[in-house]
C-alpha positions as CSV (number, residue, x, y, z in Angstrom):
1,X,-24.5,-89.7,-30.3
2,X,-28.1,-88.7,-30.0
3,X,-30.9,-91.1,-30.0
4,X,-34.5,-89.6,-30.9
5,X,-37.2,-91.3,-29.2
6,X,-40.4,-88.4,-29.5
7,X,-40.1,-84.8,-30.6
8,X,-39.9,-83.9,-26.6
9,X,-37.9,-86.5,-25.1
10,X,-33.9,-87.7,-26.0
11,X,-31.6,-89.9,-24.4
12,X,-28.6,-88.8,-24.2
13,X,-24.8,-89.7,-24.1
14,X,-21.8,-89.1,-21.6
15,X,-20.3,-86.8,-24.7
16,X,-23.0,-84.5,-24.6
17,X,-23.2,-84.5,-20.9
18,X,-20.3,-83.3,-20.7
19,X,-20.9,-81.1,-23.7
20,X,-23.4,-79.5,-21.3
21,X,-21.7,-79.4,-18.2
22,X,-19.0,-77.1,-19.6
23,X,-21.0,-74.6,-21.4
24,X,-23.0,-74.4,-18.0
25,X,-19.5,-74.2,-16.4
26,X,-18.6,-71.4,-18.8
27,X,-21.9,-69.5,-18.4
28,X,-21.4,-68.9,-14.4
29,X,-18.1,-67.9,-15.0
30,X,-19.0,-65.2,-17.1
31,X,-22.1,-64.3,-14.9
32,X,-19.7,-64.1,-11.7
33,X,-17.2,-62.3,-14.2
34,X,-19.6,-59.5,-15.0
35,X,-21.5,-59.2,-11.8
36,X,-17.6,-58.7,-10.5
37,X,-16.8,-55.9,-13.3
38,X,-20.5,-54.5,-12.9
39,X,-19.6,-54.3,-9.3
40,X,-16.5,-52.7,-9.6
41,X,-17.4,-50.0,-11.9
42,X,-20.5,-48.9,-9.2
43,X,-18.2,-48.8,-6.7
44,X,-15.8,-46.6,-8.4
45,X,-18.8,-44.5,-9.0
46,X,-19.8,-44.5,-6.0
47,X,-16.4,-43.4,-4.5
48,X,-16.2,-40.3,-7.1
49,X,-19.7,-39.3,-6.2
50,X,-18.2,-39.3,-2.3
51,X,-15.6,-37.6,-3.5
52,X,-17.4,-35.3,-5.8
53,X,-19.7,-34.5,-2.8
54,X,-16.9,-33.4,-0.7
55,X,-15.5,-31.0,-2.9
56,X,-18.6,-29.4,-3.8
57,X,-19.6,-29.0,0.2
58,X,-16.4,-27.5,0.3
59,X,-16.3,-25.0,-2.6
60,X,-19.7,-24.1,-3.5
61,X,-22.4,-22.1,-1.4
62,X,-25.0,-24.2,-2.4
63,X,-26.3,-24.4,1.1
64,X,-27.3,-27.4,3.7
65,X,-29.9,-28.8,1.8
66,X,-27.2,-30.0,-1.2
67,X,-27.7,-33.5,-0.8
68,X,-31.5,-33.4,-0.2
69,X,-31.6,-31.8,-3.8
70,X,-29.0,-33.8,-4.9
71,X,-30.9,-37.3,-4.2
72,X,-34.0,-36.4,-5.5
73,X,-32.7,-35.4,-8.9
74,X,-30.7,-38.4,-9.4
75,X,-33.7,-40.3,-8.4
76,X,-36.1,-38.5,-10.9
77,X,-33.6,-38.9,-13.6
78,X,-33.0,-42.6,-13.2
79,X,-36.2,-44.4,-11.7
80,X,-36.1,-47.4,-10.6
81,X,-32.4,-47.2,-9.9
82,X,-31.1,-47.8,-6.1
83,X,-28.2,-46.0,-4.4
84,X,-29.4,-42.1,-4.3
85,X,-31.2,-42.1,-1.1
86,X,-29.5,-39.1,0.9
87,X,-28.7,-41.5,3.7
88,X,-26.4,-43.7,0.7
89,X,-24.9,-40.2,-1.1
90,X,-23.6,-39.9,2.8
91,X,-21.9,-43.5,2.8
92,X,-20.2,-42.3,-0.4
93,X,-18.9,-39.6,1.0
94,X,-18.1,-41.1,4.3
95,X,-16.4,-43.8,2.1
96,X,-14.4,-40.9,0.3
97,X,-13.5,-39.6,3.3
98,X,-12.1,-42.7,4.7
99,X,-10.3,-44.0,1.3
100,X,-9.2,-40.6,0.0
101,X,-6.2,-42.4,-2.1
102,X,-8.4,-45.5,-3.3
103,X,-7.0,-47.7,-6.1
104,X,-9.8,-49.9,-7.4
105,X,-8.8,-53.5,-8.0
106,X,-5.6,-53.3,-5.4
107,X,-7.3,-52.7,-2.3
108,X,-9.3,-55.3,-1.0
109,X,-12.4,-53.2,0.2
110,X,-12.6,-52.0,-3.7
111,X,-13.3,-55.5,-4.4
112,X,-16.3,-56.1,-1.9
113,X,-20.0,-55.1,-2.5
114,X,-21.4,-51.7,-1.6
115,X,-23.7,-53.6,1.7
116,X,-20.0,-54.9,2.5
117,X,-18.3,-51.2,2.5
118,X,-21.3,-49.8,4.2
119,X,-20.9,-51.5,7.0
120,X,-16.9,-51.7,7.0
121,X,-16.6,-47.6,7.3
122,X,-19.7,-47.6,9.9
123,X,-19.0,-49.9,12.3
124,X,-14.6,-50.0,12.6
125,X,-12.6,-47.0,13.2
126,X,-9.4,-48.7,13.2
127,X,-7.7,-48.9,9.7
128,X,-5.7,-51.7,10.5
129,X,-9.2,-53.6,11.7
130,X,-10.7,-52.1,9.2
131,X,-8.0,-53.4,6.0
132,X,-8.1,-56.9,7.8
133,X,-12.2,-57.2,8.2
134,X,-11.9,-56.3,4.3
135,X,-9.1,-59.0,3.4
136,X,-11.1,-61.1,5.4
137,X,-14.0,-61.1,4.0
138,X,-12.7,-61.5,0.4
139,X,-10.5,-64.3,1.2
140,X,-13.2,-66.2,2.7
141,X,-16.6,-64.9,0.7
142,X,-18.1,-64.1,3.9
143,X,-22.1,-62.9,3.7
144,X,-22.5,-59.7,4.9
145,X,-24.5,-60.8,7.9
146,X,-21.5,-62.9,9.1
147,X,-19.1,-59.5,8.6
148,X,-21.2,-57.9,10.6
149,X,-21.5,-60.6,13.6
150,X,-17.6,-61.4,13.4
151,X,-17.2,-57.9,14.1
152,X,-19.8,-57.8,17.0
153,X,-17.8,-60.7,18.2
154,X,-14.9,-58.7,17.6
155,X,-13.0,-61.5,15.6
156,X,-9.7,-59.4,14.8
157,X,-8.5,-59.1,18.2
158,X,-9.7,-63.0,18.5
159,X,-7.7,-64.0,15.6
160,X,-5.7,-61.8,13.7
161,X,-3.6,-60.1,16.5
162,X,-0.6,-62.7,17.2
163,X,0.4,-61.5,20.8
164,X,-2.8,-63.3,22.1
165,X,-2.6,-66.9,20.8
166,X,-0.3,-69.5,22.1
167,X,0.4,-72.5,19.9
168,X,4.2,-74.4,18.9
169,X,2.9,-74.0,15.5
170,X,6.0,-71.9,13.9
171,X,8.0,-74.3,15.9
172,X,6.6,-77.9,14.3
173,X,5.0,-77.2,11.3
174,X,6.4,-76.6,7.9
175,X,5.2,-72.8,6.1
176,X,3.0,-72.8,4.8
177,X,0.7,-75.0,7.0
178,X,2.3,-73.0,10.0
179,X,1.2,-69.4,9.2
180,X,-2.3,-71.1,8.1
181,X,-2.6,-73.1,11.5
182,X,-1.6,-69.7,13.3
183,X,-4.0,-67.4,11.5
184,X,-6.9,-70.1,12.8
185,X,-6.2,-70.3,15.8
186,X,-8.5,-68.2,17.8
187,X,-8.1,-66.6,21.9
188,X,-11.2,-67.1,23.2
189,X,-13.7,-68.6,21.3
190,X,-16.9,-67.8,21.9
191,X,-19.9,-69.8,22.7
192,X,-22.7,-67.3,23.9
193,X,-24.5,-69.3,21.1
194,X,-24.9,-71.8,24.0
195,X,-27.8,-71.7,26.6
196,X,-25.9,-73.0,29.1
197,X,-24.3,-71.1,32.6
198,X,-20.5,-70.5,33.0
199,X,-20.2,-72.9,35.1
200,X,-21.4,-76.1,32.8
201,X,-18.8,-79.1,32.8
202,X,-16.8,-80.2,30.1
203,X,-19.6,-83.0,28.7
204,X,-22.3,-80.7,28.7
205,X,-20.1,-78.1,27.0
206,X,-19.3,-81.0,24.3
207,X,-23.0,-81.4,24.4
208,X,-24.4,-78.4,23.6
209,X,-21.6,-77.9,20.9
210,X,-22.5,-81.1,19.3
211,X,-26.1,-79.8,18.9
212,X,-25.5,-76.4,17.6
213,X,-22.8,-77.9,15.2
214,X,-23.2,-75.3,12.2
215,X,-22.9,-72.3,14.5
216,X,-19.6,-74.2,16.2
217,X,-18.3,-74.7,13.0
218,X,-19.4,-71.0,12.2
219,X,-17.2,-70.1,15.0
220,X,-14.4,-72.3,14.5
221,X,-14.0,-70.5,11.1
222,X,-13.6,-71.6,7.2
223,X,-12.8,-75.2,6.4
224,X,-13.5,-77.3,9.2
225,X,-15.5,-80.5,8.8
226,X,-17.3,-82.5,12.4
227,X,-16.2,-85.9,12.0
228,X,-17.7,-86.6,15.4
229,X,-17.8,-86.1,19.0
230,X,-16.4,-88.8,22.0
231,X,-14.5,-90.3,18.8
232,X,-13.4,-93.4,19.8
233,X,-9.8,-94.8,19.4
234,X,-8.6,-98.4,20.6
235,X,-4.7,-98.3,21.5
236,X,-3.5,-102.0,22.5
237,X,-6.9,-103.0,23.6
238,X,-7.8,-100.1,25.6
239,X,-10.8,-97.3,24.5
240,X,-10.0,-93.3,24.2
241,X,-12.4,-91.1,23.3
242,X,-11.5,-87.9,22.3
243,X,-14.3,-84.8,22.9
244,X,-14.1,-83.9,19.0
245,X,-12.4,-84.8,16.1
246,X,-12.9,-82.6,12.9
247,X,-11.3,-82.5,9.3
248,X,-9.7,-79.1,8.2
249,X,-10.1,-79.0,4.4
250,X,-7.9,-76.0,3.9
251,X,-4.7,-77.0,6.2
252,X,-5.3,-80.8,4.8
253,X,-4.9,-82.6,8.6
254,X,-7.1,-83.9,11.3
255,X,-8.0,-81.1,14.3
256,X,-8.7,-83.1,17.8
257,X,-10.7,-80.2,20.1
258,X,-10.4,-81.4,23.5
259,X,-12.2,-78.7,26.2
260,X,-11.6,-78.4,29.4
261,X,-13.8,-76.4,31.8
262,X,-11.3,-75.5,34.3
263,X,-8.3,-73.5,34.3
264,X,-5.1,-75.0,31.9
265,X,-2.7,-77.5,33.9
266,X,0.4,-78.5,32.1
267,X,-0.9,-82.3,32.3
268,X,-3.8,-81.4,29.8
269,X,-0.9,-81.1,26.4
270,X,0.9,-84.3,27.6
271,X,-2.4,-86.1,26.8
272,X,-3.6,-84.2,23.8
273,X,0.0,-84.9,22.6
274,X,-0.9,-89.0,23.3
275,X,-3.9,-88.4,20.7
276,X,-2.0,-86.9,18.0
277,X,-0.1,-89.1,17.9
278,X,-2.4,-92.2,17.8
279,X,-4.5,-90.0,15.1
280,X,-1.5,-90.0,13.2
281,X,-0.7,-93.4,13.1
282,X,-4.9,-94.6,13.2
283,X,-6.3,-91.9,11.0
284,X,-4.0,-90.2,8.8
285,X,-3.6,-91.0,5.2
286,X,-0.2,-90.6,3.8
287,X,-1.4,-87.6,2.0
288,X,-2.6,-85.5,4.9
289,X,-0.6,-83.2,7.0
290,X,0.2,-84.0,11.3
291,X,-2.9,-83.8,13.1
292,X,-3.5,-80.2,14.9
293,X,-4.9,-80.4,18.8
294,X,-6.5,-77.5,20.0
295,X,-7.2,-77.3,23.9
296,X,-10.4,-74.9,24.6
297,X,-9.8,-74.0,29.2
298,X,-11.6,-71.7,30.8
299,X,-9.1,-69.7,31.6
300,X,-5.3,-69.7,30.5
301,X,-2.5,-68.2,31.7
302,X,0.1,-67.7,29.1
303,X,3.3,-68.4,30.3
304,X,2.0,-71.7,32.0
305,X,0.7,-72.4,28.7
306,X,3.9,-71.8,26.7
307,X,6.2,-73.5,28.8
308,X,3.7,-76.7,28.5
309,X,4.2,-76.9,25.0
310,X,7.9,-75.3,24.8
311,X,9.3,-80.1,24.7
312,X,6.5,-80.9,22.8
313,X,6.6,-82.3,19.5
314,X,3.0,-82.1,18.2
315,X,1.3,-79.2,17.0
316,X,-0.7,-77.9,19.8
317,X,-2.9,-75.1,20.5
318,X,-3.8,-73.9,23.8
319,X,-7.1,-70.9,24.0
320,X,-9.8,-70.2,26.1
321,X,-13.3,-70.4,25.4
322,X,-16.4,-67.7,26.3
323,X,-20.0,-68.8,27.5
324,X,-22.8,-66.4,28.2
325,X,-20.9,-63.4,29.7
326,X,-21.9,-62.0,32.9
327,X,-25.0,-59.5,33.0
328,X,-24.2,-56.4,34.3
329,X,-24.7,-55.9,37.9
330,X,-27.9,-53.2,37.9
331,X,-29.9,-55.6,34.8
332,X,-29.1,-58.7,37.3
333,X,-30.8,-57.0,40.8
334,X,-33.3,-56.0,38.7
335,X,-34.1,-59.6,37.2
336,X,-36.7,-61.6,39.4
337,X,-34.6,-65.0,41.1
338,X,-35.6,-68.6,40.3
339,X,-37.4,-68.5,43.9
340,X,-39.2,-65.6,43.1
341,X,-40.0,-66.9,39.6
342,X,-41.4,-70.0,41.7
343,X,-43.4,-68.6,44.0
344,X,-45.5,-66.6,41.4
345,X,-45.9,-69.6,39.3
346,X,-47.5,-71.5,42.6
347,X,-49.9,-68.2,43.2
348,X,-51.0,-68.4,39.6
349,X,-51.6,-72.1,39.7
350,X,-53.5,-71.4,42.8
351,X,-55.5,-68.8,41.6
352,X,-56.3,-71.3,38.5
């Protein structure tokens, strides 16, 4: 029901509320359903032009300067449209060249935006990097800005290859949370984000994380939520804090981080395994799955680190963690030291 007060102003009811949340519902959905199909169309366009190109190059005498001719006609018959440049008609037929068998709407790099594909055929060789980068990155909606910093960062051999994580995960948790908890799960993480030396200690790594927080979480990947850092607990009467306790939104479950800045000892899982368990029983809701540990070292040594968590009944995962790598040797000599830093600060001050 409508109630008039002035020609410009009506107060309305929850029915048309609602009324109007759907049909705003129902317009993005067909605005992300055509910008998909617009998308898909141009891509398949674009990977017949590369394909078109190639064949041409190859049959037709039509000289060196084929593209050069090619990209300004396209460009004086449709103004104002992007995508001819001669540098873009070469993506296309690099992409053509790297997909020759594509099938539009299977493959996942079909599915991504041109800026997306660019970058995927530039910058990764590997296929098998390459198809995962891609599933990736649809899976998750990733920007192209983070696509191209994961793979800076080189996140497939981080997280996708399985021969470099260690974790009891297959071994405690039910599928699917297992395979999701796995495909987390991340050897090293990386933290060059943080201005601090290699050698910082485990509460000013904590620290630092707590005040860079979005890129952490950046780094920790999709669907974790900071609950806090030093969380306390009270177990009959007594105070624990754990480093940090987050929320994973995806694998439905707590996630305790606890970092240590040394080398892994066997010790370390027995007392991660003490705050699962007191997260399980303090924390967790009846609807949530166990609560996940994950236990950043320095360094790990992987056998060590699978025989530690061979008895153990919580689901544990042990990685190492990356500050600001080392600058190469020649870059460091030629850097001035702090003394040297010093001492021209004091003439310049002297001078003043």
């Amino acid at each position: 029901m409508l109630k008039e007060t002035s020609l410009d102003h009506i107060i309305i009811d929850p029915d048309y509320r609602d009324f109007l949340s759907e049909i705003k519902k129902r317009y993005q959905t067909a605005q992300l359903k055509a910008a998909h199909a617009v998308n898909k169309e141009l891509i398949h366009f674009y990977w017949q032009l590369g394909t078109d190109i190639i064949e041409k190059q190859a049959n037709a005498a039509w000289g060196s300067k084929f593209l050069d001719q090619l990209s300004r006609d396209l460009q004086s018959s449709f103004q104002g449209a992007k995508g001819f440049s001669v540098r873009n008609l070469k993506y296309m037929r690099k992409f053509a060249e790297t997909y020759p068998q594509l099938t539009i709407g299977q493959q996942a790099v079909a599915q991504l935006p041109w800026g997306h594909i660019v970058v995927l055929i530039e910058k990764i060789k590997d296929p098998e990097a390459r198809e995962w980068y891609a599933h990736n990155t649809l899976k998750n909606a990733i920007s192209r800005n983070i696509l191209i910093m994961q793979i800076e960062q080189d996140l497939y051999s981080r997280q996708a290859k399985p021969e470099s994580k260690v974790s009891n995960f297959k071994n405690i948790l039910p599928k699917p949370q297992s395979d999701l908890a796995t495909q987390m799960l991340k050897n090293p993480y990386n933290f060059d984000f943080l201005t601090i030396g290699s050698e910082a200690r485990e509460r000013e790594i904590e620290s630092a994380l707590t005040q860079h927080i979005s890129k952490f979480l950046r780094e920790l990947g999709v669907g974790f939520a900071f609950m806090g850092s030093q969380y306390k607990l009270t177990v009959d009467g007594d105070d624990y804090f754990l480093d940090m306790l987050f929320y994973h939104t995806k694998l439905h479950c707590h996630v305790i981080i606890e970092l240590k800045a040394t080398e892994f000892k066997p010790e370390y899982t027995g007392k991660l395994n003490f705050y699962l368990s007191a997260v399980d029983d303090l924390l967790k809701s009846p609807q949530d799955n166990p609560t996940i540990g994950l236990l950043l070292c320095k360094t790990r040594k992987k056998f060590k680190a699978e025989y530690a968590l061979r008895n153990i009944t919580s689901p544990i995962g042990i990685s190492e963690y990356e500050l600001i790598k080392e600058l190469p040797e020649k870059l460091a000599t030629s850097l001035p030291t702090i003394e040297e830093i010093e001492a021209e600060l004091s003439e310049d001050v002297a001078v003043n």
